[in-house]
C-alpha positions in Angstrom: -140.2 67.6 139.8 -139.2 71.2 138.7 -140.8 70.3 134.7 -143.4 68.2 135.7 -145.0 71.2 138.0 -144.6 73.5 135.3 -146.0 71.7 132.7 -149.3 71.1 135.2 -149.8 75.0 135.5 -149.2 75.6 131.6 -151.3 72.9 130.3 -153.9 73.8 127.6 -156.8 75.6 129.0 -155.3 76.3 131.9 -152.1 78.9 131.0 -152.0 80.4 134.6 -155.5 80.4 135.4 -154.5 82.8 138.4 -151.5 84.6 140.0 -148.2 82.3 140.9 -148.3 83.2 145.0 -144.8 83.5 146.6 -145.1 79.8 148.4 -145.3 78.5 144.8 -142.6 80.3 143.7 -140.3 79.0 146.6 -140.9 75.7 145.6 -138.9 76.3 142.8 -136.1 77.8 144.0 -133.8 75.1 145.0 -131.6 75.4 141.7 -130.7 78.0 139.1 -131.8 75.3 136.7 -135.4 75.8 138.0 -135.7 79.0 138.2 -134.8 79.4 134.5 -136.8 76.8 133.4 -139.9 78.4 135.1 -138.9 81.5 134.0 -138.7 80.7 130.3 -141.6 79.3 130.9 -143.8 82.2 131.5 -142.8 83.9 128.8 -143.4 81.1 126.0 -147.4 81.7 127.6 -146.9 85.5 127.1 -146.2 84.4 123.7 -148.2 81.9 122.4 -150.9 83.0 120.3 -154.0 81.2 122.2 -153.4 83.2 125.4 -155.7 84.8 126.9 -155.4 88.7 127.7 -155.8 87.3 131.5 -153.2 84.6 131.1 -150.8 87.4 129.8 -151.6 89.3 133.1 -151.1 86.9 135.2 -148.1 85.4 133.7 -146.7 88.9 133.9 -147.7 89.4 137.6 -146.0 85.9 138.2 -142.7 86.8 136.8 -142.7 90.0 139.0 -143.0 87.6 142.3 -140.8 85.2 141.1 -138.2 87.7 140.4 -138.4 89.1 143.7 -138.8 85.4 145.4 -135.2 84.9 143.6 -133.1 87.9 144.6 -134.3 87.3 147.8 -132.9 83.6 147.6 -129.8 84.9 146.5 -129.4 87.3 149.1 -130.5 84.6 151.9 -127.7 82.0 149.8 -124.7 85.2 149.9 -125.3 85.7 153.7 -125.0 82.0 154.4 -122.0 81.7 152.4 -119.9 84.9 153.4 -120.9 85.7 157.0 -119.1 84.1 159.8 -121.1 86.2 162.3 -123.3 88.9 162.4 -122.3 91.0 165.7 -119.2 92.7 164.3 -118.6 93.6 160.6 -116.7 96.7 158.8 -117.3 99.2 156.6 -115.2 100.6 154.0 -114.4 104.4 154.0 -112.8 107.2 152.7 -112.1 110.5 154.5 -112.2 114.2 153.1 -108.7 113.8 153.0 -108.7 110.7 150.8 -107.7 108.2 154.0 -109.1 105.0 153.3 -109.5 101.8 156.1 -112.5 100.0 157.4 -114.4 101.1 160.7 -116.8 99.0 162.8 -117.8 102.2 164.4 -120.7 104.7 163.4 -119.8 108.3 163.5 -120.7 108.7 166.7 -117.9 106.1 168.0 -120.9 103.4 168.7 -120.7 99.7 167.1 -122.5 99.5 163.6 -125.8 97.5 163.9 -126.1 94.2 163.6 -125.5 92.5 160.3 -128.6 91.6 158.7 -129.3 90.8 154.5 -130.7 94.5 154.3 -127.6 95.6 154.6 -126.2 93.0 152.2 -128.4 94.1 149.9 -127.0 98.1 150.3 -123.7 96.2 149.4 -124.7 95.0 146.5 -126.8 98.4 145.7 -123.3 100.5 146.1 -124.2 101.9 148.9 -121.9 100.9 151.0 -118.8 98.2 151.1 -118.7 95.4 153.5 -115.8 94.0 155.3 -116.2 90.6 157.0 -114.4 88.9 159.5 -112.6 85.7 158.8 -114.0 84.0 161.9 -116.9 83.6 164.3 -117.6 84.1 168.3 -116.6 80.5 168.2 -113.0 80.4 166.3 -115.1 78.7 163.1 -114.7 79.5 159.7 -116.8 79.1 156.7 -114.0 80.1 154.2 -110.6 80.6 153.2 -109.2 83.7 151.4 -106.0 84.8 149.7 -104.9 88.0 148.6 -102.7 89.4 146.6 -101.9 92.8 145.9 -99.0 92.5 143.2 -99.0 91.4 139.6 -96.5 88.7 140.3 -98.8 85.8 139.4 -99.0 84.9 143.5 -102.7 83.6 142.8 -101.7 81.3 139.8 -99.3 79.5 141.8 -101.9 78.6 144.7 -104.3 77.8 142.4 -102.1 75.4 140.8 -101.5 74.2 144.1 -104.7 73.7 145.3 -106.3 72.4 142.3 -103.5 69.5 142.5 -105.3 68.6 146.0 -108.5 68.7 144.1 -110.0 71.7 146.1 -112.8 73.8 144.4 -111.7 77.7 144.5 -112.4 81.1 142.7 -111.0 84.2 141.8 -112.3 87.7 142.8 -111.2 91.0 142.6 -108.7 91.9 140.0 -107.8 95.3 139.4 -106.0 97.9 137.9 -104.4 100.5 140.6 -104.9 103.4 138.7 -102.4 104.8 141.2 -99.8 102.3 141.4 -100.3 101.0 137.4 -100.4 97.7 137.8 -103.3 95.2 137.7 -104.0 94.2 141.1 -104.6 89.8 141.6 -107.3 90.6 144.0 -108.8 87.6 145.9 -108.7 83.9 145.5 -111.9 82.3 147.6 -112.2 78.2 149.6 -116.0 77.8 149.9 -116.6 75.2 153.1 -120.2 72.8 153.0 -119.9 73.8 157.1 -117.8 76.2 158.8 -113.6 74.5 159.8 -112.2 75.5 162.9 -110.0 78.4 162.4 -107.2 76.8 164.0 -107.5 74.3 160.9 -108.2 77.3 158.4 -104.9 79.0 159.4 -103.4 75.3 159.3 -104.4 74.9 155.8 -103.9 78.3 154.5 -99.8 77.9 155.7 -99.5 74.8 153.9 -101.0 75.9 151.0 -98.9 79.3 150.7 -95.5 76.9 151.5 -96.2 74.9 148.8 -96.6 77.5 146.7 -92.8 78.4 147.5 -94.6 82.0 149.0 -94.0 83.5 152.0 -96.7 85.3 154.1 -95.0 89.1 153.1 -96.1 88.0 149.6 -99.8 87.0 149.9 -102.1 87.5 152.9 -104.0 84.6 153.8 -107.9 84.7 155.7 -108.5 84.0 158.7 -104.9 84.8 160.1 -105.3 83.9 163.5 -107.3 80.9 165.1 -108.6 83.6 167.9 -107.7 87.1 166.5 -109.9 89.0 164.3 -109.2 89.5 160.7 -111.7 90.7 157.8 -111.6 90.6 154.5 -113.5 93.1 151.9 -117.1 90.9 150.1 -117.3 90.5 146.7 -119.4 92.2 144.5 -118.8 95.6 146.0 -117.6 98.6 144.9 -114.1 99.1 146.1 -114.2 103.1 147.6 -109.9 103.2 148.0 -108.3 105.8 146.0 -106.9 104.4 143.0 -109.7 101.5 142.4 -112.3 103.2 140.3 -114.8 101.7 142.3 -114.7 99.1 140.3 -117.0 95.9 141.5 -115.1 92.6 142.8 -116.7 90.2 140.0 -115.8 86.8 139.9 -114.1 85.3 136.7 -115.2 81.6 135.3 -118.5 83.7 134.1 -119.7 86.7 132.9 -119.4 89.9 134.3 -121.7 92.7 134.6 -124.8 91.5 136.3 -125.2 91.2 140.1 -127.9 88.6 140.1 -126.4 86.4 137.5 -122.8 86.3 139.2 -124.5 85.6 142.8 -126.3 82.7 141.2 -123.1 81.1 139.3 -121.7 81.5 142.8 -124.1 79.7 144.7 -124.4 77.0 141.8 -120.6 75.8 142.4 -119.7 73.1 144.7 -118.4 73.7 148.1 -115.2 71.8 149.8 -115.7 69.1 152.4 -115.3 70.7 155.7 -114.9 66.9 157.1 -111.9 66.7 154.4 -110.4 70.0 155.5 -110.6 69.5 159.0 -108.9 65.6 158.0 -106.0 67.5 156.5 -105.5 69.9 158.8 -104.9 67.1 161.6 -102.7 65.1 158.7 -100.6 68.6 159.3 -100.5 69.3 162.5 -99.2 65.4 163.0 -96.2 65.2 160.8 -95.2 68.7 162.0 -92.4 68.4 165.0 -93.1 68.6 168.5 -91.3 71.9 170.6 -88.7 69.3 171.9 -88.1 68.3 168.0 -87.9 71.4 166.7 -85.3 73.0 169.5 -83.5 69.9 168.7 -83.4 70.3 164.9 -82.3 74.2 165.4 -79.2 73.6 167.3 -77.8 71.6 164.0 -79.3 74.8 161.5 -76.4 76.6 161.7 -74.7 73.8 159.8 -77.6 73.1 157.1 -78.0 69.5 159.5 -81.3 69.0 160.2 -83.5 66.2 160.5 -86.6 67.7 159.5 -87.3 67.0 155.7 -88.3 70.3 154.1 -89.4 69.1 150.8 -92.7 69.2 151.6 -93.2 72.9 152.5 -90.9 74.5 150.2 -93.5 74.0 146.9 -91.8 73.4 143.4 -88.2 72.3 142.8 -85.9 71.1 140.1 -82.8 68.9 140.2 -79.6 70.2 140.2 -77.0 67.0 140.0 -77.3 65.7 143.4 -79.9 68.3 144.6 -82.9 70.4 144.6 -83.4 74.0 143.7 -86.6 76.1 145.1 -87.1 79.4 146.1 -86.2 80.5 149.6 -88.9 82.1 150.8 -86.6 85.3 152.9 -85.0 86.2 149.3 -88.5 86.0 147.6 -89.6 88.7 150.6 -86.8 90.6 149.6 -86.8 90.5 145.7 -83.6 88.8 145.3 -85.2 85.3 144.2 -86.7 85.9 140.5 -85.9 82.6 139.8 -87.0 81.3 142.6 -83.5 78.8 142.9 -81.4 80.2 145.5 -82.6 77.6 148.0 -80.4 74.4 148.0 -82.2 70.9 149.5 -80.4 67.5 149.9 -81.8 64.8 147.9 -83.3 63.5 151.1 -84.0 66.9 152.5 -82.5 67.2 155.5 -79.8 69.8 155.1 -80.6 72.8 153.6 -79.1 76.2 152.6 -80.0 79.8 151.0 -76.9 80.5 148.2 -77.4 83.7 147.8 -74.0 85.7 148.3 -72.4 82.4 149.2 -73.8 79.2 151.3 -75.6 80.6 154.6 -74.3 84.0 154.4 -77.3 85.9 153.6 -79.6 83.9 155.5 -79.4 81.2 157.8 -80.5 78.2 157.7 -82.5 78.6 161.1 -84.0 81.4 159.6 -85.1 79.2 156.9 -87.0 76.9 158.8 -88.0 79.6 160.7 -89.6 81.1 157.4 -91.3 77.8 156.7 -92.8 77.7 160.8 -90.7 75.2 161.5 
């Protein structure tokens, strides 16, 4: 459809006879694809030696709408995919004494005006730094978000994770803390084709992080409550905390540098099923143990007896003779797990026990399974 059109309105004799309007434009706009190939298109007329000074004009006039007629498609294709709802957002600050946080207050204590793409596109100018919440008026959510503030390699072992479920994610936000002097993971984004309930989002986002062998000290996971408001900073702001340089949150997986070419990567990549998420989330909340099951199961965790198998939340393991080794998740909140082996698991795991200092002296197996949400 896209080169048919375009071949119409550059046939010979009749290189853009008269000014591309803005309803033509849009018909083009479904696709990066199209937009390029229009695009290139107006500038082989500009170029070929039988056009008219007219055709030049108009060609030129043409680009100028269509350039607009695109950044406003990617603004329009941002707010769908970033904003859960438009009556509360924050923004990012700084005060004279260097204090930095996120107010969704004006000066004058009253609620910042409602969000609308004009002020998306003051994000994306610089001129100010969005915050967003996790979830709407109705407990949905459009995406998941984990971040991580460390240089441990948090976000390489949920992406290994999720990409062995086959979910689409991408990575946002790395830094160096010219403070702190390390390099700073940033984000790690779960695009949604409809908005989840939050209930399933926070689901999902435990069971993703337990897999990981992570605790929630280590990485903070968006939204963090199925009812309670949480917000996380956009992309493709500058980042106004003391330290970051206001350096932009680009996306990696293509290049940096340019605004418009990142947004339209971005809104090029596939989105996760929200009929799949929602699916997995109830796979969850079913094999998980009922109240009675679980005060059951922690009157035998003093003893490492326990019929719940933990296997399947503690992430990666490796045999040891009988056993398994993974990381507990208390030491790794502590430090004291760089190995990440001082959990012991059963072969059928149903007893379980943190070595470290001895079996169960440390920590507990309730606390454990605690740890895990069990």
């Amino acid at each position: 459809m896209i080169s048919g059109c375009v071949a119409d309105v550059a046939a010979p004799g009749n290189k853009f006879a008269s000014v591309w309007t803005e309803d033509i434009c849009k018909q083009f706009m479904s696709t990066t694809q199209g937009y390029t190939a229009i695009w290139n298109d107006f500038w082989r007329a500009v170029g070929a030696e039988a056009a008219t000074e007219e055709a030049i004009e108009n060609a030129q006039a043409s680009a100028v709408i269509l350039e607009t007629v695109w950044r406003d498609h990617l603004v329009d294709g941002l707010f769908d995919l970033f904003t859960n709802r438009t009556d509360i957002w924050f923004r990012q600050y700084v005060s004279r004494a260097g204090k930095f946080g996120y107010t969704c207050k004006e000066l004058d204590g009253q609620p910042l005006p409602e969000l609308s793409k004009d002020i998306l596109v003051q994000h994306l100018s610089n001129s100010l730094t969005l915050s967003l919440p996790a979830i709407s008026s109705e407990s949905t959510s459009k995406w998941l978000c984990f971040d991580s503030d460390t240089d441990a390699g948090y976000l390489d072992r949920i992406s290994m994770v999720i990409e062995s479920f086959g979910i689409v994610s991408f990575r946002e936000g790395s830094r160096w803390d010219s403070v702190k002097k390390i390099q700073r993971e940033g984000h790690l984004w779960l695009f949604f084709d409809a908005p989840i309930p939050a209930e399933d989002a926070v689901e999902i986002n435990r069971f993703i992080v337990a897999q990981s062998g992570l605790v929630g000290t280590e990485v903070e996971t968006y939204p963090k409550s199925k009812d309670k408001l949480s917000q996380v900073r956009m992309p493709l702001g500058s980042h106004q905390k003391v330290g970051a340089g206001q350096e932009i949150g680009w996306f990696e997986g293509t290049a940096k540098g340019g605004k418009t070419s990142q947004a339209a990567w971005l809104l090029d990549q596939p989105r996760n099923s929200s009929a799949g998420a929602m699916e997995l989330a109830k796979l969850l909340r079913s094999s998980r143990p009922s109240a009675q099951h679980k005060a059951s199961t922690l009157s035998f965790s003093r003893t490492g007896k326990s019929p719940i198998n933990l296997l399947p939340y503690v992430g990666t393991v490796r045999k040891i003779g009988k056993d398994f080794a993974a990381a507990c998740p208390l030491c790794r909140g502590e430090n004291l797990d760089s190995h990440g082996d001082n959990l012991r698991i059963s072969a059928d795991g149903l007893r379980v026990n943190c070595v470290n200092g001895g079996p169960n002296t440390r920590h507990r197996s309730r606390e454990i399974y605690q740890a895990f949400g069990l």
